[in-house]
Backbone bond lengths (Angstrom), bond angles and torsions (degrees), N, CA, C in turn:
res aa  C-N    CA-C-N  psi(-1)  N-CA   C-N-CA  omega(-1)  CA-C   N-CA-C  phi
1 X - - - 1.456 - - 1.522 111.71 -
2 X 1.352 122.89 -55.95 1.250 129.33 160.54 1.526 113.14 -96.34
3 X 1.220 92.25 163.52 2.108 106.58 -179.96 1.586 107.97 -176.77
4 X 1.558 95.19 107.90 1.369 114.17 -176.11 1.857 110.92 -93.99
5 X 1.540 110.84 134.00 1.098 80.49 174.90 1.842 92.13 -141.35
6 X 1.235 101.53 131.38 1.313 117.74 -167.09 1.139 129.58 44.45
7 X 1.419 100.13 38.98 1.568 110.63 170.73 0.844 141.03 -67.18
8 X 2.085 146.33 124.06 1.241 148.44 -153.40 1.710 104.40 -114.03
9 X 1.106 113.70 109.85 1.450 124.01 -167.44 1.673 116.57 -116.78
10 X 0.912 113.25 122.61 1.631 118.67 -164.78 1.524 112.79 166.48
11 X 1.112 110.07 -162.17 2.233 116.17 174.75 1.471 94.64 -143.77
12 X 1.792 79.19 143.65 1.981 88.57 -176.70 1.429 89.52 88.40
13 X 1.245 89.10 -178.38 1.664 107.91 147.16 1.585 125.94 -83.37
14 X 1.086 114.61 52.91 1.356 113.74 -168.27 1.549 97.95 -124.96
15 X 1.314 124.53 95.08 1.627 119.09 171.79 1.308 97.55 -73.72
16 X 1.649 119.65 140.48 1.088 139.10 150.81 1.635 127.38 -66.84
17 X 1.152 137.20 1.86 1.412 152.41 -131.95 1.274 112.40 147.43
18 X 1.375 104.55 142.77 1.446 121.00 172.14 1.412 122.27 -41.45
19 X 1.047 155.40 -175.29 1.313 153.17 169.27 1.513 124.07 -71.06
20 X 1.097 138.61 89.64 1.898 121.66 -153.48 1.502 97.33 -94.83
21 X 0.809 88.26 158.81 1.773 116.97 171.04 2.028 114.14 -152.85
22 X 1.273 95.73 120.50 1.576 117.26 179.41 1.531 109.46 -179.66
23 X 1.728 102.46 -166.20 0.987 110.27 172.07 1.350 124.49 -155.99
24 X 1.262 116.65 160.76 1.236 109.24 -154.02 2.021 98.28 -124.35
25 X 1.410 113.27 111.32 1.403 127.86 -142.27 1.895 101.97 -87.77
26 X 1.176 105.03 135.07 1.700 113.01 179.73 1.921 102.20 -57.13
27 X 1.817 92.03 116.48 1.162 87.86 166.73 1.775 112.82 113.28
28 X 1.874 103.18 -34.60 1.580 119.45 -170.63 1.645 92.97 -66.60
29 X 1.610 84.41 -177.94 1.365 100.98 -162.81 1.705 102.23 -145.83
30 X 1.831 108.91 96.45 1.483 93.38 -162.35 1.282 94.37 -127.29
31 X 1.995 107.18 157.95 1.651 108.77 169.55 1.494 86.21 -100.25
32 X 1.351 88.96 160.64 1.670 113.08 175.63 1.716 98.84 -108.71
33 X 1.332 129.44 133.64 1.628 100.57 -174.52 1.502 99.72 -160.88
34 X 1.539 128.33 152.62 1.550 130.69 -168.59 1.428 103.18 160.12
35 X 1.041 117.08 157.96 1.390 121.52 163.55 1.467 130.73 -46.30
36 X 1.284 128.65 -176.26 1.192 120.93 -159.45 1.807 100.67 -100.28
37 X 1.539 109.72 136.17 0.915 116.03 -157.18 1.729 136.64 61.72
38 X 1.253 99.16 30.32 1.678 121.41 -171.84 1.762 94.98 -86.21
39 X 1.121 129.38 -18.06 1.292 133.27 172.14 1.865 108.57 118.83
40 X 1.180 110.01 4.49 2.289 116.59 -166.44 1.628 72.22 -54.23
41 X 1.658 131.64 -114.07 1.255 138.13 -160.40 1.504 107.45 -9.70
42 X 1.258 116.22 -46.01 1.668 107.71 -170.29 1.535 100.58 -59.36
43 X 1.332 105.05 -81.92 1.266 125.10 -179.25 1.408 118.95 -25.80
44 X 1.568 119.36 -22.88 1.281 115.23 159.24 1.678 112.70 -93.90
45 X 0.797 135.60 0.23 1.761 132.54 -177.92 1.585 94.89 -99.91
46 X 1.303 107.59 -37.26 1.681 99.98 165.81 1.297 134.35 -62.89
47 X 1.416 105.03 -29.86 1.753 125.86 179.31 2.103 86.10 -72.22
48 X 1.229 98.41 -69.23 1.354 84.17 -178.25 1.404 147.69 -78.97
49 X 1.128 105.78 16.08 1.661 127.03 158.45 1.448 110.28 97.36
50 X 1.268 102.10 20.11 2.140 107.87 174.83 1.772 117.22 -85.90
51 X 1.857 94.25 -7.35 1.555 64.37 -157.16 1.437 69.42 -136.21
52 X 1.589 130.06 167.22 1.941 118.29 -168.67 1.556 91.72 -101.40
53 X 1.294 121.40 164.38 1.708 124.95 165.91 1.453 112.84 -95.75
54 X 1.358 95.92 117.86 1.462 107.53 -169.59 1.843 114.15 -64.52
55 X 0.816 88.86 2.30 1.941 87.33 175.17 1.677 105.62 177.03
56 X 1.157 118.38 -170.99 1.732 115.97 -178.93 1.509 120.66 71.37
57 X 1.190 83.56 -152.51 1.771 105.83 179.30 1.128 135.81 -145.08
58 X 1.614 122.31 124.28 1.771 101.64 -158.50 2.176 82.15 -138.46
59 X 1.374 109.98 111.02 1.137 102.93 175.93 1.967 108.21 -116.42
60 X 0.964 82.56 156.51 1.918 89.99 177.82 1.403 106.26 -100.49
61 X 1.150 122.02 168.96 1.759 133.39 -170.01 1.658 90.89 -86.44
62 X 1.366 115.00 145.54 1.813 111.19 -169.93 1.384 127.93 51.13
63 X 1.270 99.63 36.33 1.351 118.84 171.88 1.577 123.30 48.53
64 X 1.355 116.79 5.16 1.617 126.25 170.11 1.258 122.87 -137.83
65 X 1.514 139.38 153.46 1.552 124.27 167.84 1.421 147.43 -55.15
66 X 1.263 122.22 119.14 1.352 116.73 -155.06 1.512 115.18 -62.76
67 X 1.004 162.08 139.41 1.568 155.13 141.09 1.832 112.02 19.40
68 X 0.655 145.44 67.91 1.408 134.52 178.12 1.196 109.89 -85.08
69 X 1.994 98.16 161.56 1.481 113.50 -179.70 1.771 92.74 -109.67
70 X 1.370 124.52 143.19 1.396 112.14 162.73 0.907 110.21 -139.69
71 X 1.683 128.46 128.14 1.288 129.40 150.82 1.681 160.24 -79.86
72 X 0.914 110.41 44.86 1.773 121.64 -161.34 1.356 106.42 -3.13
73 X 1.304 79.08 154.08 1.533 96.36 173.00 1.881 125.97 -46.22
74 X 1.558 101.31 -48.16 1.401 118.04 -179.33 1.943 103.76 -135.57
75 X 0.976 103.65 122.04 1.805 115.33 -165.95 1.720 96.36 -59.82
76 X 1.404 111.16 163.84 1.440 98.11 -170.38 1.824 89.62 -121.82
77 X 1.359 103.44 27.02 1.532 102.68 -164.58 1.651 92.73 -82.55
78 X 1.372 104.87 145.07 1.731 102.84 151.46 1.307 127.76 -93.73
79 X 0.927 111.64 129.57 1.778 115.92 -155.06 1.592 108.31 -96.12
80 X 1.505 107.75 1.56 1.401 108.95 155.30 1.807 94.82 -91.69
81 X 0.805 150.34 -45.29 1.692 139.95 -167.39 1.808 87.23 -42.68
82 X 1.696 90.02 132.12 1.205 128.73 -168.72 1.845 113.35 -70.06
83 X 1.280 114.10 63.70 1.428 109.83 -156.60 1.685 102.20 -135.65
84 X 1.182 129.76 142.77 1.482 130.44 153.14 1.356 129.30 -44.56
85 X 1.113 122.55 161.45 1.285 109.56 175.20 2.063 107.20 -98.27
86 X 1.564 111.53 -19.18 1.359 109.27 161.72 1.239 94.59 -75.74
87 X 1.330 165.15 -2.83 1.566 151.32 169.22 1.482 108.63 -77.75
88 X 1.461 109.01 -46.29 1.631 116.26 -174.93 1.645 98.76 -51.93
89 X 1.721 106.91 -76.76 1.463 117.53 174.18 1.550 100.09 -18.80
90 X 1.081 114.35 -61.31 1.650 104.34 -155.82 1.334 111.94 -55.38
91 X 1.488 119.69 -53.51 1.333 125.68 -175.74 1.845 119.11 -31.47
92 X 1.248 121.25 -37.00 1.471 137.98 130.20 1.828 112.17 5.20
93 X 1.674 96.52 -63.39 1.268 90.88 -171.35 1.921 115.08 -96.18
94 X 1.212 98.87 32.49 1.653 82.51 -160.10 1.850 102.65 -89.78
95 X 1.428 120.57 -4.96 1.457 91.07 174.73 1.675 107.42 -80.73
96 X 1.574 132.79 7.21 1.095 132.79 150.66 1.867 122.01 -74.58
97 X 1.213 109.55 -51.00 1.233 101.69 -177.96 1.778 104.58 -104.31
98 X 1.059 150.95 16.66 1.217 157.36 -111.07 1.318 118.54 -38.16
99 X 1.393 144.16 -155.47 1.325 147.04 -115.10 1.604 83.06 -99.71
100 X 1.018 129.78 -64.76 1.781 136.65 -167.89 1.673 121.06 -96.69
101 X 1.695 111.23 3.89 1.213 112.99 163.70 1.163 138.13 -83.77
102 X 1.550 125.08 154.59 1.483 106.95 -170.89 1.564 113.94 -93.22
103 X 1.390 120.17 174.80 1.644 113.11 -166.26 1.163 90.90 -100.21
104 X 1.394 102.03 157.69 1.564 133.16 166.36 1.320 124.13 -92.04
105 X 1.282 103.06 127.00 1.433 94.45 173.08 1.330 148.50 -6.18
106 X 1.777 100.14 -51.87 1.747 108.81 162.15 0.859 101.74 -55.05
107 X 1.152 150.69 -41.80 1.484 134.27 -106.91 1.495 94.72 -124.61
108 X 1.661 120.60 -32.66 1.183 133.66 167.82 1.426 110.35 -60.84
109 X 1.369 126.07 -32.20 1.639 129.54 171.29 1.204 129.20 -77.74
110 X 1.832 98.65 -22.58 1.476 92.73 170.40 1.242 121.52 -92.61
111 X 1.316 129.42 -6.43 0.975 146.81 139.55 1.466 140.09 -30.13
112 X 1.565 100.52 -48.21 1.811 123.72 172.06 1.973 85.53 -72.88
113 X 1.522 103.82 -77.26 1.363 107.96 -176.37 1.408 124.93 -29.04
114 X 1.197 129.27 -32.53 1.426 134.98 172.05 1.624 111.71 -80.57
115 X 1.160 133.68 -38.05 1.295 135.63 167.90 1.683 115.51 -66.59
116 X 1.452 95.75 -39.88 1.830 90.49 169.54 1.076 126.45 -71.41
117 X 1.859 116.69 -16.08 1.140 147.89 -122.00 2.524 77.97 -109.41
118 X 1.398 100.36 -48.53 1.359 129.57 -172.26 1.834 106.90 -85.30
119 X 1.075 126.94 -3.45 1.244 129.89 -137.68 1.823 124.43 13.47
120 X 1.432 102.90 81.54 1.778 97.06 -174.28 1.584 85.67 -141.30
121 X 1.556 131.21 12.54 1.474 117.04 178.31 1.826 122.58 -46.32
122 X 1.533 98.74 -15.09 1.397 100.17 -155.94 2.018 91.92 -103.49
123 X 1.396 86.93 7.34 2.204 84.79 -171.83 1.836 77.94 -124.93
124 X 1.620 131.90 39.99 1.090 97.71 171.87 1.696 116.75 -110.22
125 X 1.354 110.22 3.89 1.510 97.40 147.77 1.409 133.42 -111.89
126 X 1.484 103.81 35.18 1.581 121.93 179.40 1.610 107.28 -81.78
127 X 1.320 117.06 147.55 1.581 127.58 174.19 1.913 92.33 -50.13
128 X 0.789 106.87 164.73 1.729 128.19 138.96 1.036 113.90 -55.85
129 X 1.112 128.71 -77.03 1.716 132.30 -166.17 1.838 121.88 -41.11
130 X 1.636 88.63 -6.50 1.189 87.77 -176.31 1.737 109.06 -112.64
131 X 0.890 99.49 9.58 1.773 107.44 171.50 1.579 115.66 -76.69
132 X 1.570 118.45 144.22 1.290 116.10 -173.05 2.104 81.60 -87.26
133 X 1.525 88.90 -177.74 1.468 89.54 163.96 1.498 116.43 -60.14
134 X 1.111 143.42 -66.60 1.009 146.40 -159.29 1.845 102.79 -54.04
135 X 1.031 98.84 -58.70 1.647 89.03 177.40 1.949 116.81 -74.01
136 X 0.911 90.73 3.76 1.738 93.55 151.48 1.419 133.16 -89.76
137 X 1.703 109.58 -37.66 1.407 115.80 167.01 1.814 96.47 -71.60
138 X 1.125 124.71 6.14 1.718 88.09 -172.91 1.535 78.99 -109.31
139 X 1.260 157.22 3.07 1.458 166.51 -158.95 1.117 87.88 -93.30
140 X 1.453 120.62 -76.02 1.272 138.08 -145.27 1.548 94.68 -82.24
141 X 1.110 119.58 -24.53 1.776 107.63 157.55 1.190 131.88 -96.53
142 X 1.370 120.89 25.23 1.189 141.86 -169.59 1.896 83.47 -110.96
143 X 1.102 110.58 -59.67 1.460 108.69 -174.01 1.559 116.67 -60.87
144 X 1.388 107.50 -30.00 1.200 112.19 -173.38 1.977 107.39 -67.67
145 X 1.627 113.83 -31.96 0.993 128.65 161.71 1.226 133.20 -51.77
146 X 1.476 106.69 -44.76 1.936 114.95 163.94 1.367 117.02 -75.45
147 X 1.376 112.17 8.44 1.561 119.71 -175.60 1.896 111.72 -78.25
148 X 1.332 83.20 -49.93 1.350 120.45 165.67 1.841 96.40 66.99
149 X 1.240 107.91 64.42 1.790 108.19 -161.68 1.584 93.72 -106.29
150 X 0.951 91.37 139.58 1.873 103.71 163.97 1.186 109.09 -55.15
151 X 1.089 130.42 -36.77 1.565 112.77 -166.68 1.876 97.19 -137.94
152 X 1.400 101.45 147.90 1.592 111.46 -159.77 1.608 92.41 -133.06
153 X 1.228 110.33 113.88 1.752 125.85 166.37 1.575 105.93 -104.87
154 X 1.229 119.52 114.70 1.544 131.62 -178.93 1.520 108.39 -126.45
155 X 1.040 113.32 98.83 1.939 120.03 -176.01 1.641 96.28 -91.89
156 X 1.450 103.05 122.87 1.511 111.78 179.50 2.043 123.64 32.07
157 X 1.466 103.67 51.34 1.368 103.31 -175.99 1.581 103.99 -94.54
158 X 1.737 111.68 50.94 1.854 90.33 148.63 1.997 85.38 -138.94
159 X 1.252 123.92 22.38 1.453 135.35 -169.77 1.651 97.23 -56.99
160 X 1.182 129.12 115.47 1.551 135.78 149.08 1.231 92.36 92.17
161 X 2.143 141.88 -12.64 1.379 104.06 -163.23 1.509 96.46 -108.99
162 X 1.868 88.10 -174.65 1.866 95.53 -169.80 1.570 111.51 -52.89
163 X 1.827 116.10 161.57 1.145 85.19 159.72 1.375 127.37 -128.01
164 X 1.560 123.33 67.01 1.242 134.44 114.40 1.260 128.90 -32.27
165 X 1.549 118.06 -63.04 1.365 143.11 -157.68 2.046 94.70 -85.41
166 X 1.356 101.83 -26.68 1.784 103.69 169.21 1.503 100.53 -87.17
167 X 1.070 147.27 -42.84 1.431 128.96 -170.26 1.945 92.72 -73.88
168 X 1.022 130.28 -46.75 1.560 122.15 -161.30 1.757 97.74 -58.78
169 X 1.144 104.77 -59.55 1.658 111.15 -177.99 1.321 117.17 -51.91
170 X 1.220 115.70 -38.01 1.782 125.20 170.91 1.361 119.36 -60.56
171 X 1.602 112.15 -32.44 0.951 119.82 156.86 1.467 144.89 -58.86
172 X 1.357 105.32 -53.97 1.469 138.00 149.21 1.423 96.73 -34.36
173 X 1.023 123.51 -63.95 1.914 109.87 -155.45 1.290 90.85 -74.15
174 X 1.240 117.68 -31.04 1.970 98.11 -173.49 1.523 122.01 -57.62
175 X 1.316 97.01 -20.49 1.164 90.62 178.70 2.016 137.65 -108.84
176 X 1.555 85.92 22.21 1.140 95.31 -179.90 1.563 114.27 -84.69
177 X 1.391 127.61 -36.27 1.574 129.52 -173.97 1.829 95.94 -73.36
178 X 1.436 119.54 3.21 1.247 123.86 152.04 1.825 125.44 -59.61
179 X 1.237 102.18 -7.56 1.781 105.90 -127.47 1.960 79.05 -141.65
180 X 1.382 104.54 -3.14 1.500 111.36 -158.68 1.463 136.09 45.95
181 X 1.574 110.76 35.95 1.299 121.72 154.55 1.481 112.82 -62.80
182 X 1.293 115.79 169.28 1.707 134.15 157.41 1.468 91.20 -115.95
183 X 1.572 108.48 140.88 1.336 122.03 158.78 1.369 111.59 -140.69
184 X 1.080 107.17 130.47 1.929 113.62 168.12 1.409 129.29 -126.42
185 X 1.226 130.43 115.45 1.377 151.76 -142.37 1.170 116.69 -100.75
186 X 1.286 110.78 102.64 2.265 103.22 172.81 1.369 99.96 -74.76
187 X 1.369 132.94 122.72 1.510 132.51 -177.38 1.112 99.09 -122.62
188 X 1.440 129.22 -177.24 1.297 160.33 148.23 1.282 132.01 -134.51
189 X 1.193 123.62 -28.55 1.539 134.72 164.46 1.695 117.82 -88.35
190 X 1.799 101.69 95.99 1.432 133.55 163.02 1.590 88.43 -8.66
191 X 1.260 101.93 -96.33 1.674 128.72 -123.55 1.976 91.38 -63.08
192 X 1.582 107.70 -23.19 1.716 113.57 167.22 1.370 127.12 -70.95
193 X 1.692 105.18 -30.99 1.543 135.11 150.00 1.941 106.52 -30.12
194 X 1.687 87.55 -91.88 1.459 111.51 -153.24 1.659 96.76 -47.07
195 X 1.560 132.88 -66.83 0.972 142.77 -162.49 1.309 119.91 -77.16
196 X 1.490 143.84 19.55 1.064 142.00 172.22 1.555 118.75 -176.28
197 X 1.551 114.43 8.93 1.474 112.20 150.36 1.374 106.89 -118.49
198 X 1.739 101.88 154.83 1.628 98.42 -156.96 1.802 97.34 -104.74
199 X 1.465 105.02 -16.90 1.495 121.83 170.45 1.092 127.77 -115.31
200 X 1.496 111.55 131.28 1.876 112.25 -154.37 1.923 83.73 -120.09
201 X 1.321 118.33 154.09 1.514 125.98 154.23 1.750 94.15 -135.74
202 X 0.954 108.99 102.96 1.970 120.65 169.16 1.611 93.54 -81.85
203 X 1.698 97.44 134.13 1.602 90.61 158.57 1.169 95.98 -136.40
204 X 1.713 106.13 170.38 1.525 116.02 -179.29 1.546 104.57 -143.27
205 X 1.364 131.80 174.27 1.587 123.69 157.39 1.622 104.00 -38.90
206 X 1.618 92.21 -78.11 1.513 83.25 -172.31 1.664 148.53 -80.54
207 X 1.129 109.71 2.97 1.409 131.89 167.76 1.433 136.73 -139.06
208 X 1.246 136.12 166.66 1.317 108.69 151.60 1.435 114.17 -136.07
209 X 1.437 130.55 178.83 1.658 113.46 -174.01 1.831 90.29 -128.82
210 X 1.215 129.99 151.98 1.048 151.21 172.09 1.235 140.97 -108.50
211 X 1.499 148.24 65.42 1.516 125.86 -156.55 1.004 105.72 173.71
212 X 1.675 116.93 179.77 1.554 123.31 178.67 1.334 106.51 -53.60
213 X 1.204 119.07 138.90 2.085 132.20 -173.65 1.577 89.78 -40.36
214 X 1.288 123.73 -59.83 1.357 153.46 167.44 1.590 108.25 0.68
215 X 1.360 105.92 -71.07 1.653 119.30 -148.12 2.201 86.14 -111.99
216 X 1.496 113.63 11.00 1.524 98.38 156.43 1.533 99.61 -150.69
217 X 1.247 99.42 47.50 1.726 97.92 179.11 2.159 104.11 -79.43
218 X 1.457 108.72 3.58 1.760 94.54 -173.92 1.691 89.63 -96.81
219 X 1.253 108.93 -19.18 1.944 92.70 167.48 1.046 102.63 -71.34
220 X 1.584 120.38 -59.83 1.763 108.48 -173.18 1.218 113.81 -47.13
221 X 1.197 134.40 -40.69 1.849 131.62 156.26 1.762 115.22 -35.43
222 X 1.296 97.65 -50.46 1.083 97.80 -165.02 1.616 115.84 -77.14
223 X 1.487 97.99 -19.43 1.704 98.43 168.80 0.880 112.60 -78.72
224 X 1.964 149.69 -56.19 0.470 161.31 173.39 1.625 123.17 -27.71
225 X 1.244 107.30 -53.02 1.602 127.08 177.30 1.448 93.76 -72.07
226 X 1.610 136.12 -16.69 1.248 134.34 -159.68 1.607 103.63 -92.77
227 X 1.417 110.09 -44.08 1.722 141.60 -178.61 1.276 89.84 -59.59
228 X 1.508 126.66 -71.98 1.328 125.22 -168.04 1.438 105.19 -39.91
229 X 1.152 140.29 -66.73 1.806 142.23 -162.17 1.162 95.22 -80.89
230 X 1.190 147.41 -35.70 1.758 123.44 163.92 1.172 113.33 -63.61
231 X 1.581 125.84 -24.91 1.918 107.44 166.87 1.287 120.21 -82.82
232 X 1.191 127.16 -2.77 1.634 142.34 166.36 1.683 104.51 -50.90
């Protein structure tokens, strides 16, 4: 779906990482992963067209960008703004029905279906404001679900919540490159890494590693064991 080839990713002129070249396969299922400020967040605002590529080549399959879902790092929603949480979900669907149209039937089911889909059917005519974090990330992936986008950018989506609400969602994503999505993951937590993405891209200043989790799991060791003594 994507295929980078010697691409320089960063702001300014300031590459964060060496130049990459790969690709990222219709359907895969990858963490993006490194320390903080290693460039994962960039590298996804670049995939999704926020931030320009400072040199290289970044082409999409059919020569243009597919529909994406993206999730930031930290939501920019105000969670006092006076809204439902079946209203939020909906917003999901509006390049189908757009900004002032009314929903359709489907569209009303996929809607229920994505909240049951999250377990929050029973908070779906509750304000927002009244969601802990955790039942906001499962909202906000409920929407990401009515999006129904080929390709899914999620920057650190299990950051601060319970983890109940991280095993259900972990789950959930596995099964989207079922469904022939692409999804790619800014992570930080190894052990969510090793055991349930099958494609790792590690970056660092000075290198980066590319491949099945599989065939570079002694960097992921090696970060990991690295993370541990910087939270000491």
């Amino acid at each position: 779906m994507i295929r980078l080839q010697k691409a320089e990713i960063g702001y300014g002129t300031v590459s964060l990482f060496p130049p990459l070249t790969g690709h990222f396969a219709s359907g895969s299922l990858t963490a993006v992963i490194g320390f903080n400020g290693s460039g994962k967040s960039t590298l996804l605002k670049t995939l999704a067209g926020l931030l320009p590529l400072q040199g290289g080549s970044l082409h999409f399959s059919g020569n243009q960008p597919p529909r994406m879902a993206y999730l930031p790092q930290k939501t920019e929603l105000d969670q006092q703004f006076p809204i439902r949480v079946s209203d939020l979900v909906a917003i999901g669907n509006w390049e189908k029905s757009g900004l002032f149209g009314g929903l359709s039937k489907c569209a009303s089911r996929q809607i229920a279906d994505a909240l049951e889909c999250v377990g929050m059917t029973a908070m779906a005519s509750s304000p927002v404001r009244k969601l802990s974090g955790g039942q906001m990330q499962r909202v906000l992936f409920a929407r990401l679900l009515v999006q129904q986008a080929p390709l899914i950018l999620l920057d650190e989506p299990f950051a601060a919540i319970d983890s109940a609400t991280t095993k259900l969602l972990v789950e959930l994503i596995k099964t989207l490159p079922q469904q022939g999505r692409t999804l790619i993951a800014a992570l930080h937590d190894m052990s969510l890494v090793v055991n349930n993405f099958p494609q790792v891209l590690q970056l660092t200043p000075q290198c980066w590693h590319w491949g099945d989790a599989d065939q570079i799991r002694d960097p992921i060791s090696a970060l990991n064991a690295t993370n541990k003594i910087s939270d000491r």
